[in-house]
MITI-966912 format. One line per field, with one value per residue (C-alpha): residue in one letter; x, y, z. Coordinates in steps of 0.02 Angstrom, whole numbers. Layout:
<atoms>
aa: (a;...)
X: (X;...)
Y: (Y;...)
Z: (Z;...)
</atoms>
This chain:
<atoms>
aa: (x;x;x;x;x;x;x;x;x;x;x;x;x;x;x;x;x;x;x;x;x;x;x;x;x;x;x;x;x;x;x;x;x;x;x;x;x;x;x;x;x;x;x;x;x;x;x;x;x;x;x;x;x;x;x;x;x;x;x;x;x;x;x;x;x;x;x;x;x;x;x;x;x;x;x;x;x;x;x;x;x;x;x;x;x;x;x;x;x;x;x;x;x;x;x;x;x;x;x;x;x;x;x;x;x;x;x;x;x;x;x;x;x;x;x;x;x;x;x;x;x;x;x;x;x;x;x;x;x;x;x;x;x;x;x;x;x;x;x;x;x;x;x;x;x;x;x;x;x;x;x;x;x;x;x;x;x;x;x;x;x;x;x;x;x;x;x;x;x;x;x;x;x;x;x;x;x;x;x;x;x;x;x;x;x;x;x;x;x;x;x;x;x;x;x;x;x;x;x;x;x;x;x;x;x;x;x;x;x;x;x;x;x;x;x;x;x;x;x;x;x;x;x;x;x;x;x;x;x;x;x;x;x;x;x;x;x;x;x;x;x;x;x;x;x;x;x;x;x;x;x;x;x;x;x;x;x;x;x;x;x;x;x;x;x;x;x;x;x;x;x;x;x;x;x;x;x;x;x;x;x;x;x;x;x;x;x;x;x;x;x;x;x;x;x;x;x;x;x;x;x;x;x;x;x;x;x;x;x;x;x;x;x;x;x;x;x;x;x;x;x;x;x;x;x;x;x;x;x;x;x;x;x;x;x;x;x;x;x;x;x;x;x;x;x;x;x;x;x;x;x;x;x;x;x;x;x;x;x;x;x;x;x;x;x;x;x;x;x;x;x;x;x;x;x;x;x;x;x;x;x;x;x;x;x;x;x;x;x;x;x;x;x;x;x;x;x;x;x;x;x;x;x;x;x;x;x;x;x;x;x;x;x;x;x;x;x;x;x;x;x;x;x;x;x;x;x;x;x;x;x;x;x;x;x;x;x;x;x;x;x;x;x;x;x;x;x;x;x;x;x;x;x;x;x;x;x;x;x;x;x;x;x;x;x;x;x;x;x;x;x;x;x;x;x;x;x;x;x;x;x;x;x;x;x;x;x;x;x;x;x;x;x;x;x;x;x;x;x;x;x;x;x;x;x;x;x;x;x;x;x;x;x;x;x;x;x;x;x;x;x;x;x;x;x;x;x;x;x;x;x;x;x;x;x;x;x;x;x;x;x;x;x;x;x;x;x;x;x;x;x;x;x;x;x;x;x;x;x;x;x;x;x;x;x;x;x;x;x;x;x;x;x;x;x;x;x;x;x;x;x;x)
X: (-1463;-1479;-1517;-1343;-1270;-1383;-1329;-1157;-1180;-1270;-1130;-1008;-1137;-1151;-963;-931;-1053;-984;-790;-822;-755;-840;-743;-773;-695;-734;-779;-742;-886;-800;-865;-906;-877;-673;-631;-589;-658;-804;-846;-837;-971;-930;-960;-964;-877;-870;-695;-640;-622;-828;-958;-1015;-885;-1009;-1116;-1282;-1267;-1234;-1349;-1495;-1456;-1458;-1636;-1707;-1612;-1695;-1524;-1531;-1525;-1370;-1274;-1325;-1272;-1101;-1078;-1114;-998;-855;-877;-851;-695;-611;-661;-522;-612;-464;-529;-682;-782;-772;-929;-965;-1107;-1171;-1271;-1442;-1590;-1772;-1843;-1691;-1767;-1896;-1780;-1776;-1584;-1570;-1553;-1429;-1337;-1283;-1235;-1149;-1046;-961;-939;-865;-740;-667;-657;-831;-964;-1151;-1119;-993;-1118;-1243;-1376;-1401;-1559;-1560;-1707;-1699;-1873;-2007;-2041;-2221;-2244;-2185;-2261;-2154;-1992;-2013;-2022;-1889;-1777;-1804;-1751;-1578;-1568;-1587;-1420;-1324;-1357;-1384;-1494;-1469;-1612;-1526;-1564;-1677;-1748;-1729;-1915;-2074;-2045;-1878;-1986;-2092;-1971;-1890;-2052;-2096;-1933;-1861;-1680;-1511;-1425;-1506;-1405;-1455;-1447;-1321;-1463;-1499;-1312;-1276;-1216;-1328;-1219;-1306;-1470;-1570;-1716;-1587;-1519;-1689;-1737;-1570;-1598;-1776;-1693;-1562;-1683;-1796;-1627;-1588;-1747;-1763;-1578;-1538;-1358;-1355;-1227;-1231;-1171;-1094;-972;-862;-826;-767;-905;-1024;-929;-920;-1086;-1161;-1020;-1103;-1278;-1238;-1240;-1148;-1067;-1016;-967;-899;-756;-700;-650;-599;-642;-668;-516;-482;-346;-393;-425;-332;-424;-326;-267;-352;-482;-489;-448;-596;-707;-644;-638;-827;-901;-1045;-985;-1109;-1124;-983;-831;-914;-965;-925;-853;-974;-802;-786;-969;-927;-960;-886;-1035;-1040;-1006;-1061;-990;-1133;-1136;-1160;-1335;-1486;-1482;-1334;-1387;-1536;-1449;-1320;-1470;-1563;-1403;-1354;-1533;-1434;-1382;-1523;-1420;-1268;-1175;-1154;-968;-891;-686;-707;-817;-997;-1116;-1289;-1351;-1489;-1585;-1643;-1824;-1825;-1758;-1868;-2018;-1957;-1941;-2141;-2223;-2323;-2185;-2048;-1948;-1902;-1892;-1753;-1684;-1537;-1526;-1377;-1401;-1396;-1538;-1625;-1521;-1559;-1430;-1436;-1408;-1330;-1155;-1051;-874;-812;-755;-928;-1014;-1115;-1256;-1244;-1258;-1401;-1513;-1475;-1534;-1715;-1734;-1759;-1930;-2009;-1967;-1789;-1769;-1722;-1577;-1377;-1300;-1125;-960;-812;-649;-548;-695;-673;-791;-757;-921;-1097;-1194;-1364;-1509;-1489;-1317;-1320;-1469;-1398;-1214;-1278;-1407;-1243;-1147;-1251;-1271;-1069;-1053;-1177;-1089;-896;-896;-818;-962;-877;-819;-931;-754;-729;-656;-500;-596;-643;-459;-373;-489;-439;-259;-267;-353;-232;-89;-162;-211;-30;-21;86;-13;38;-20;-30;-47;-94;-74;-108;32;20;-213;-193;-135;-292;-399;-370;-343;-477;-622;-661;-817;-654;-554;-693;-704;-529;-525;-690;-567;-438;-535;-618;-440;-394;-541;-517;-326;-399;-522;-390;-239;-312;-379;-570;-556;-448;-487;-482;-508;-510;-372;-470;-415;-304;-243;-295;-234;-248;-235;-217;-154;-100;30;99;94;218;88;-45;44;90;-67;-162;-14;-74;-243;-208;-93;-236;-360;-302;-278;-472;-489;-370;-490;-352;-266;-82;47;214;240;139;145;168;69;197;224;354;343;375;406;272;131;11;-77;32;6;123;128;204;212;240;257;222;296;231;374;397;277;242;132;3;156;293;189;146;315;379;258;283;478;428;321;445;530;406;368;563;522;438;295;203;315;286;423;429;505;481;437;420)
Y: (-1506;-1472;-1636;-1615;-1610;-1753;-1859;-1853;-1906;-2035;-2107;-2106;-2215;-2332;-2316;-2365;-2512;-2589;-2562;-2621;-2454;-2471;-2544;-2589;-2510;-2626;-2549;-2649;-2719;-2748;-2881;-2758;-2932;-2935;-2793;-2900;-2889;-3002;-2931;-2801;-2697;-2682;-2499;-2457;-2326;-2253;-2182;-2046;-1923;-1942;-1874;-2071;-2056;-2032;-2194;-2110;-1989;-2189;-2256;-2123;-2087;-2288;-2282;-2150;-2221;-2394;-2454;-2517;-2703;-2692;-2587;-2698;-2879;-2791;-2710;-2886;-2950;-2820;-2832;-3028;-2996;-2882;-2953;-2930;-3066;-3157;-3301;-3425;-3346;-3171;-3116;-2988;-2883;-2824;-2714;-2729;-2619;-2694;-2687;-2780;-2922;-2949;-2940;-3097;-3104;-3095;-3265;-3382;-3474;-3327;-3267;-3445;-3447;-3296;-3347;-3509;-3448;-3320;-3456;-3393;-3472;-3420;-3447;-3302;-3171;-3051;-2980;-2808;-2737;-2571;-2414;-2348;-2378;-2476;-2652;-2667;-2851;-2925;-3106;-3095;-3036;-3172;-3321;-3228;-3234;-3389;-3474;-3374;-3430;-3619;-3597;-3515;-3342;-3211;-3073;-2896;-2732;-2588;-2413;-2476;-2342;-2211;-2252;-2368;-2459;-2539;-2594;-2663;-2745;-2831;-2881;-2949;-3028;-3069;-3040;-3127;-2948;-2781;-2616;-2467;-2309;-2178;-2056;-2173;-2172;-1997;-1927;-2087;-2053;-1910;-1933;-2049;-2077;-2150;-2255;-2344;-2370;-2463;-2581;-2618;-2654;-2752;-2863;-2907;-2958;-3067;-3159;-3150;-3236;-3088;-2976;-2794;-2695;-2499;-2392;-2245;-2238;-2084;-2051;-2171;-2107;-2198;-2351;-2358;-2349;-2480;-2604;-2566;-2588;-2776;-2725;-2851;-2756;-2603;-2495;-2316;-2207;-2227;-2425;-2426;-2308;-2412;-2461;-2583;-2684;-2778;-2659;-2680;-2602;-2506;-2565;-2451;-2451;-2656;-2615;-2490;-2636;-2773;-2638;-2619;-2758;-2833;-3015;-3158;-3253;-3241;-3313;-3497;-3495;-3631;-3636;-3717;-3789;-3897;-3973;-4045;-4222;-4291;-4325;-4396;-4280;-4293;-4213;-4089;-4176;-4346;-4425;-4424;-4613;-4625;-4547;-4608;-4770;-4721;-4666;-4840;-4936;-4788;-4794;-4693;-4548;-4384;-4303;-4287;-4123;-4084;-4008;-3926;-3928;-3964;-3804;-3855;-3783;-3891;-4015;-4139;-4202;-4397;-4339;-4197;-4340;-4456;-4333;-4272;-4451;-4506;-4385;-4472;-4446;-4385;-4561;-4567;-4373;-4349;-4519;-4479;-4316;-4226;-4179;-3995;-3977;-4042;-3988;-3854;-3728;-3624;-3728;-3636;-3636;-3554;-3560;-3651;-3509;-3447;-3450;-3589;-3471;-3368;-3531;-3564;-3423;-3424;-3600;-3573;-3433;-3530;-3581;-3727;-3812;-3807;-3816;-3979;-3948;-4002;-3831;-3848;-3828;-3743;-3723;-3582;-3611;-3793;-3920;-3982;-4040;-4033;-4015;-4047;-3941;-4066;-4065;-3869;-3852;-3962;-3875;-3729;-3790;-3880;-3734;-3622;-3747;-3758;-3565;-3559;-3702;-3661;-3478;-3358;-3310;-3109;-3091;-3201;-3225;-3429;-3525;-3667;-3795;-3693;-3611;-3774;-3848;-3662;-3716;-3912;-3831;-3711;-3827;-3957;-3819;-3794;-3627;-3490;-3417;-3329;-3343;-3190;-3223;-3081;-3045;-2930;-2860;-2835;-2889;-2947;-2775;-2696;-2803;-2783;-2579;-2573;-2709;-2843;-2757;-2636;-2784;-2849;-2697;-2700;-2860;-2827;-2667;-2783;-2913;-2741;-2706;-2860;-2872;-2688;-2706;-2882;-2781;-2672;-2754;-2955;-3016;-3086;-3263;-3194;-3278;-3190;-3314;-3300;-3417;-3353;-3259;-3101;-3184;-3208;-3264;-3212;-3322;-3236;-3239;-3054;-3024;-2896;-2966;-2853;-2721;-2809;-2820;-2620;-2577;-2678;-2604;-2435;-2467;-2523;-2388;-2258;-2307;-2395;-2210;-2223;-2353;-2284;-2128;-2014;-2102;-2071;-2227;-2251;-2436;-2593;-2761;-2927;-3090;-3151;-2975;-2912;-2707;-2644;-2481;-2457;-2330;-2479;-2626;-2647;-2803;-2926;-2999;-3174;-3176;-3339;-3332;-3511;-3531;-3715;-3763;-3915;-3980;-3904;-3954;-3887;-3901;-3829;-3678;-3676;-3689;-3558;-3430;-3449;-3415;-3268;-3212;-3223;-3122;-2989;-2995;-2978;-2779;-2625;-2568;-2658;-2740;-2894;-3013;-3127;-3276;-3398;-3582;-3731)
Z: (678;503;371;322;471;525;384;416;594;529;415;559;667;533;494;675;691;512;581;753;806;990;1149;1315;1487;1651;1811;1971;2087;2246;2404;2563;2672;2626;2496;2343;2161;2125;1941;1826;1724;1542;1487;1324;1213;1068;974;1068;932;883;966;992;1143;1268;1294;1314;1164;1072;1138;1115;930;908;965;872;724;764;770;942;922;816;931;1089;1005;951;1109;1214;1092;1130;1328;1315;1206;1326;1460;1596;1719;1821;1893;1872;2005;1951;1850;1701;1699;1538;1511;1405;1389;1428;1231;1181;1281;1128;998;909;880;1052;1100;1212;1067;988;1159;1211;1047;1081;1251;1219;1086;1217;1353;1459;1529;1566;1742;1709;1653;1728;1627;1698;1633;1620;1622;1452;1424;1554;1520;1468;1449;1635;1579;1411;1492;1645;1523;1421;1565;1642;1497;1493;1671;1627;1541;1699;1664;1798;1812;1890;1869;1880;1943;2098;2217;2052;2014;2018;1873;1951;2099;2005;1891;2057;2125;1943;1873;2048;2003;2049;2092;2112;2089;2216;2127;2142;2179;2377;2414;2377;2561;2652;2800;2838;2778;2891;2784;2642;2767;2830;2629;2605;2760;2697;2550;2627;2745;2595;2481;2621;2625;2419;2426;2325;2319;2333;2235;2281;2153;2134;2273;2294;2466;2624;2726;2603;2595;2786;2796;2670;2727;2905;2841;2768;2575;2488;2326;2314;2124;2112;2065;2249;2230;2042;1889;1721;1650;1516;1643;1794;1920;2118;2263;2395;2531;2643;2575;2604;2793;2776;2734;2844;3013;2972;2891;2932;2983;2984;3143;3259;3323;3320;3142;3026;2861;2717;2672;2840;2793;2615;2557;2383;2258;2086;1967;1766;1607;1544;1383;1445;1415;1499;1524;1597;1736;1771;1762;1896;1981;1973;2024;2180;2267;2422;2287;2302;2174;2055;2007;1813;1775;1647;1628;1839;1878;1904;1784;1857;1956;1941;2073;2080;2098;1984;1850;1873;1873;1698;1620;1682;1567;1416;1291;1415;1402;1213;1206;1328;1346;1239;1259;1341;1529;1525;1426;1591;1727;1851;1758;1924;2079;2235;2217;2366;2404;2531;2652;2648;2816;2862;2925;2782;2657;2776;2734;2544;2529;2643;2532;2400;2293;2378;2227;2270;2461;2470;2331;2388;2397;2284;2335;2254;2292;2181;2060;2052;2129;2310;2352;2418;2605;2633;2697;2853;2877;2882;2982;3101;3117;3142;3280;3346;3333;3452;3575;3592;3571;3734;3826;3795;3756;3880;3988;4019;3846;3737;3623;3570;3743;3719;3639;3509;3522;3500;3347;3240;3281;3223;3069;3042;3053;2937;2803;2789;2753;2832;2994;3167;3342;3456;3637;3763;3943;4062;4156;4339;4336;4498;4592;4466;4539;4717;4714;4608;4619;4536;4424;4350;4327;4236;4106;4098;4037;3910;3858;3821;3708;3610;3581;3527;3395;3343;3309;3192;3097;3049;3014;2992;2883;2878;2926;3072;3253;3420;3585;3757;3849;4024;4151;4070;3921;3746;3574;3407;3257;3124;2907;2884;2790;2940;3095;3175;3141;3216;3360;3362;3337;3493;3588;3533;3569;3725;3778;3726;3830;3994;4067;4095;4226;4350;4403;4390;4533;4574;4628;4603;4638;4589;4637;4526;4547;4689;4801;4732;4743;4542;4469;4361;4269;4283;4196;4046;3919;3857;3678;3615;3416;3344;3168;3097;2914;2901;2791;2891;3033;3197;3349;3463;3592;3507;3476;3680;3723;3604;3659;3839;3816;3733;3870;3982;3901;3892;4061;4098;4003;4112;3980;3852;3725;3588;3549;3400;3345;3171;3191;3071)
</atoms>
């Protein structure tokens, strides 16, 4: 490029910067547990009719123009401006290159102002650090970074498995969220090797209490497979390409995710939601001394959560008070200070549908320093309340023990207690939800022509089916229970449940051929004698629909179902019949 040349492209760099001629496009991140958006990258742009477009060709002239510090702070700005995030507990990644991290304008009020006058919080941002150039001071960067993370902001490294310095920058900076690189995910359904690198990477995120978000997603054979290994995130041109409006996965691409997700625990598991105790909560600008006051006069109370506008931001621990307030100058420095200057800015804060067992291994992942820390609550982003480390440890140990004692011993699916406690707690969440009950048509005659080790695969076929048909047409907080015997019941929130009950027929249909052994018959016989014409074992399905716009009981949903099986039964073939309630 001749100096002429060069000089013009230099005027239309600086031209853009002094306009604010950049935007930002947001690319979705999307949960691999249930398929909906959990954040959004901010990419940067340049105007399209420049040859800034392309971020990289910005970015890389910046940097050899010693411009890069300008053009990161106004593109941080610009992402936080656009920024298309719908709810509280949706999160922005930024992007921000690893020499940026010793710029001295690079620091958390600047960051927090523009935050606060586009109605964001810390606790809304990722810092994703990206590979431009290697870290060289690890020390520098940690203490960097643990500060930002004392006022609620995450941390992702980006590009891992593209090199050693990533690794090492993970090992070193021990991030909130790492990003797999596009170059491991590439095809990883048919490369084996690819596939044992992401599971090590997997296991150790687990034990780190770290996310995984793979990126560059193109093809459903890579998203079925990383939902199957257990990654948590997913990002790629497959789920969402950026946009500049809030972005809506497909729906079959959701039913992709829920048919092979990963779940945590099984039938038996626990909500974090169903463990929650209230807890004193405190204003993040109210002083230190009124807390250690409540503190002094609540000797019961091991901690208190810190809230902004009713989303926690902190918590502060009795202990980790006191500690602070013993040093030799510690009292009249702090005493009338505001709390979240000493507040842990990142407790663990889950949402209440969140596993129990899952909660359970985030929080004994944590520093010994922290172990001991009340896990927060949320509810649509707003506080609900805390559990203990005791309190989960012991549900869960109380949790296996029932699973063992009440679960179906042939299927392993929940048994009626745990049947009728996911109904009562249906019914008093008050939301719209159906029951599907299941029988087996003509078992009995199975059983004798057959034996009873076929009758029991037919009935381990029929609970396969059952879960199968949930995975893809439930939702993920979908139950599936074993009445005994031939029957079973679903309890389910999709928004189709005539489909639901379609597709287990279909199931069904397609593979009870199997157990016959290419036997011949023209007659069966029901449970009382009587000689039938039928092809075989056919299965029955009672659909109550429960609206919950006024009450209903345990009993009325019994009774309801039952005439509806009669009425099935009453059909030759397998058939579902429906009817609304309450």
């Amino acid at each position: 490029m001749d100096m002429n040349a060069q000089s013009e492209v230099l005027v239309q760099f600086q031209k853009m910067i002094e306009k604010e001629l950049i935007y930002s496009v947001y690319q979705p991140i999307v949960s691999l547990q249930d398929g909906h958006v959990m954040g959004y990258e901010a990419l940067i742009r340049g105007p399209k009719d420049s040859p800034f477009h392309s971020p990289l060709a910005m970015f890389q002239f910046a940097e050899q123009q010693g411009e890069l510090y300008m053009l990161e702070q106004l593109a941080r700005e610009k992402a936080i401006q656009g920024s298309i995030l719908e709810h509280p507990q949706q999160l922005l990644f930024i992007n921000i290159s690893s020499q940026v991290l010793y710029d001295p304008g690079f620091v958390p009020g600047k960051t927090l102002e523009i935050l606060q006058k586009y109605g964001l919080r810390p606790s809304n941002v990722v810092f994703e650090i990206t590979e431009r150039s290697s870290i060289e001071d690890f020390s520098l960067a940690q203490k960097i970074l643990e500060h930002y993370r004392k006022q609620g902001y995450r941390i992702a490294i980006d590009d891992a498995g593209a090199g050693y310095s990533s690794l090492q920058a993970i090992a070193e900076l021990q991030p909130d969220f790492i990003k797999i690189d596009r170059s491991l995910i590439e095809n990883i359904h048919k490369n084996k090797v690819k596939e044992y690198i992401l599971e090590t990477f997997v296991t150790f995120a687990q034990k780190m209490n770290i996310s995984i978000i793979a990126e560059g997603i193109e093809h459903a054979d890579e998203l079925i497979k990383l939902t199957r290994l257990g990654v948590h995130y997913a990002q790629g041109f497959l789920l969402g390409r950026p946009n500049e409006s809030p972005a809506k996965v497909q729906d079959s691409l959701k039913i992709l995710i829920w048919q092979h997700r990963k779940v945590q625990g099984g039938g038996m598991t626990w909500s974090i939601g169903d463990l929650k105790t209230p807890v004193k909560v405190f204003d993040n600008k109210v002083q230190v001394s009124e807390v250690a006051e409540y503190f002094k006069k609540k000797q019961e109370d091991v901690g208190v959560v810190i809230v902004s506008e009713e989303a926690p931001v902190g918590l502060m621990m009795r202990d980790r008070l006191f500690q602070q307030l013993a040093g030799q100058y510690a009292f009249s420095l702090f005493w009338n200070r505001t709390i979240d200057g000493i507040m842990d800015g990142s407790p663990l804060i889950v949402d209440e549908f969140m596993s129990v067992e899952q909660v359970s291994q985030m929080a004994t992942s944590r520093s010994i320093n922290h172990l001991y820390d009340l896990v927060v609550i949320t509810s649509n982003g707003k506080l609900a309340g805390v559990a203990s480390i005791r309190t989960i440890l012991e549900s869960i140990t109380n949790v296996r023990m029932e699973s063992a004692r009440v679960a179906n011993p042939l299927t392993g699916l929940p048994g009626n207690l745990q049947i009728n406690r996911e109904l009562n707690k249906r019914m008093s969440e008050n939301k719209p939800f159906h029951v599907v009950y299941a029988d087996l048509d003509y078992f009995k005659w199975f059983n004798d022509r057959f034996g009873f080790q076929k009758g029991d695969q037919l009935i381990q076929y029929t609970a396969d089916v059952m879960q199968q048909a949930i995975a893809v047409c439930g939702t993920p907080y979908d139950f599936v229970g074993h009445v005994g015997g031939d029957d079973f019941i679903v309890i389910s929130s999709t928004k189709s449940p005539e489909l639901l009950c379609q597709e287990t027929i279909r199931r069904f249909e397609q593979g009870v051929q199997m157990f016959y052994e290419e036997e011949e018959w023209e007659y069966v016989w029901d449970r009382i004698g009587n000689k039938v014409k039928s092809e075989g074992v056919t299965l029955s399905l009672s659909l109550v629909v429960c609206s919950c716009e006024s009450p209903i009981s345990l009993e009325h949903i019994s009774q309801t179902a039952a005439l509806l099986k009669k009425k099935a039964k009453a059909h030759q073939g397998s058939i579902y019949y429906f009817q609304n309630i309450g």
